[in-house]
N, C-alpha and C positions, 0 to 999 in steps of 0.2 A: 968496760964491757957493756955492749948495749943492751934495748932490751931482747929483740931474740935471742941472743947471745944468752944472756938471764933465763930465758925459758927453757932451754936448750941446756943447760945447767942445771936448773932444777926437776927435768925432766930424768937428766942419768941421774941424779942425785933419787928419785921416787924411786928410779927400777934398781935402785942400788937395796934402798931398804926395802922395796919387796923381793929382793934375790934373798937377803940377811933373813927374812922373816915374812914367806911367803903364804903363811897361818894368815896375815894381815889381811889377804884377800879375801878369806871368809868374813869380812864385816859388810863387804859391798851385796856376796852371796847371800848372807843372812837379813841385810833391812831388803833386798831385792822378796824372798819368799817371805816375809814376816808382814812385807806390804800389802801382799797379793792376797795371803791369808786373812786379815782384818778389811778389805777390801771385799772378797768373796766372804766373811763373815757380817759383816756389814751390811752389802747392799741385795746380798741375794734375798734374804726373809724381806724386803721392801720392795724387791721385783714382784717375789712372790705373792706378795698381800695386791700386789695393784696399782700400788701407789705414784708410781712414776707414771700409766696409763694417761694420754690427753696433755701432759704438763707441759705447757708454755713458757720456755724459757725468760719470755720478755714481760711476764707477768705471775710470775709466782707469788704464791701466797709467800706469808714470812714465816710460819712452821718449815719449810724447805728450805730454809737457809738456815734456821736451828738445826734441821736433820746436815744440812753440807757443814755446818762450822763443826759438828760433832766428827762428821769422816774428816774434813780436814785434821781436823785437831791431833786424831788419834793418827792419820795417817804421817805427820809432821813426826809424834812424836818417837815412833818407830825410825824414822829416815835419822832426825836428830840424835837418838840414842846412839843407833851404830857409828853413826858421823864421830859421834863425840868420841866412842871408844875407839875409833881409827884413828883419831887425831894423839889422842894417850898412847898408844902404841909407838905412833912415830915419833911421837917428842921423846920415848924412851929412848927409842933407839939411837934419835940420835944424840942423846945424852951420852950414846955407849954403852946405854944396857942390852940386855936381853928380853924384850916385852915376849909374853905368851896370850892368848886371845883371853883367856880370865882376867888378866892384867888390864886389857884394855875395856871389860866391862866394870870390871870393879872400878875403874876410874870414871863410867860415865853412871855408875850409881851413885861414889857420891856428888856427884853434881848434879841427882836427879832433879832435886827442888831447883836446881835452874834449868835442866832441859824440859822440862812442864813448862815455866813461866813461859819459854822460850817460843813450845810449839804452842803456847796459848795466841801470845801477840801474833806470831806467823799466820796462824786459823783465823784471828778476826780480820787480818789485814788482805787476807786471800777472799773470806767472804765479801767484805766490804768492794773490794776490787772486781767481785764478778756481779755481784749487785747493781757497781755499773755500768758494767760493761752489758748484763741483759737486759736493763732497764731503760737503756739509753736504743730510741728507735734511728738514731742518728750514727751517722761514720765519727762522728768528733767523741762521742762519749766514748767508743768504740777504742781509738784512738788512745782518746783520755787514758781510758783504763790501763793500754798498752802502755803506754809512757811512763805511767805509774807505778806499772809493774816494773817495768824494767830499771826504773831509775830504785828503788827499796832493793831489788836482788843486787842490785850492781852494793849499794852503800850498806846492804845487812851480809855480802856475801864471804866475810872473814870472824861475824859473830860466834860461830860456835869453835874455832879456835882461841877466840879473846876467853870465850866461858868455859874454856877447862882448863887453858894454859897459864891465866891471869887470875882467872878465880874471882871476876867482875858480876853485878849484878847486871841482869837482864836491861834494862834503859842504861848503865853502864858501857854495856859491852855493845849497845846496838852504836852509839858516841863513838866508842872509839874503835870499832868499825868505819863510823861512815868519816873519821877522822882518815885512819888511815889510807883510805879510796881518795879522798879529796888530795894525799899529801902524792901519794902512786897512781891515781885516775888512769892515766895512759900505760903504765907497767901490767896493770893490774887487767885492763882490758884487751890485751898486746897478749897478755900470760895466757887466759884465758880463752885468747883464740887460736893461742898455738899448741897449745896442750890439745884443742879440739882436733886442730888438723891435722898433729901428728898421732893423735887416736885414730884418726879415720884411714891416713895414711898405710899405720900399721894393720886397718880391721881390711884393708884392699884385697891381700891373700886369702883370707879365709870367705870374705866377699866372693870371689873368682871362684 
């Protein structure tokens, strides 16, 4: 089988277990308003005060990158929690259970102590990445930064299944992660683009 073939596979296989257990789809619904909330909690009272008024991206102090590591941080850990309890869910299922949406949070509570650590490292590495990417007056840092990014999502982007399915620690699970991208590289980035287009494919109707 190759790999679209593979995508295309795991694609019915997804809408199979959201047909089985369609409650699942409230994890995307809920880190979606949980985001927006700690968001608009967040940065409204710092509009408010003034704070953002005159601020130069390509030179900010470095209290604004404490205040951004703090929103990332909290906003990671929200994405991460639901993530985790979708991922618990599905591996019930398809173990052949019956997951219920309690199910799948009680399982990313107890792995809180790792989805903390988890959107900790995420937060410093998101700071540090727009650090230089505003700091850099040049296309190359610009650049830099992009390349950076994309190469840490690409080899941290099966972490939070390693950390609740494997029960690894944090620098653990980020290893064998970037292990398993190096062994699937091309599967992995093949999957990813085709789950995209057959998202977009399917959002065309409601598009229209």
């Amino acid at each position: 089988m190759g790999t679209l073939e593979r995508t295309w596979s795991l694609y019915k296989q997804s809408f199979h277990i959201l047909s089985a257990d369609a409650e699942i789809v409230l994890f995307p619904v809920m880190s979606a308003v949980s985001a927006v909330l700690v968001a608009v909690g967040f940065f409204y009272p710092l509009f408010r005060s003034g704070i953002f008024e005159g601020m130069n991206p390509e030179n900010l102090p470095w209290e604004y990158y404490a205040l951004f590591f703090i929103w990332y941080f909290l906003n990671f850990l929200v994405i991460i929690f639901f993530n985790s309890a979708l991922v618990g869910c599905a591996n019930m299922r398809l173990a052949g259970g019956d997951p219920r949406v309690r199910d799948g949070l009680r399982i990313a509570l107890r792995r809180m102590d790792k989805i903390v650590a988890w959107a900790f490292v995420a937060a410093t590495v998101g700071v540090v990445l727009d650090m230089i990417r505003n700091r850099s007056k040049r296309l190359v840092g610009t650049l830099l930064a992009g390349g950076m990014g994309l190469a840490w999502t690409l080899a941290t982007y099966l972490v939070v299944p390693v950390l609740i399915l494997e029960d690894r620690t944090t620098v653990d699970s980020i290893r064998r992660s970037g292990e398993l991208f190096r062994k699937r590289w091309g599967e992995q980035i093949a999957g990813n683009m085709g789950f995209g287009l057959l998202n977009f494919l399917m959002l065309l109707p409601a598009l229209f």
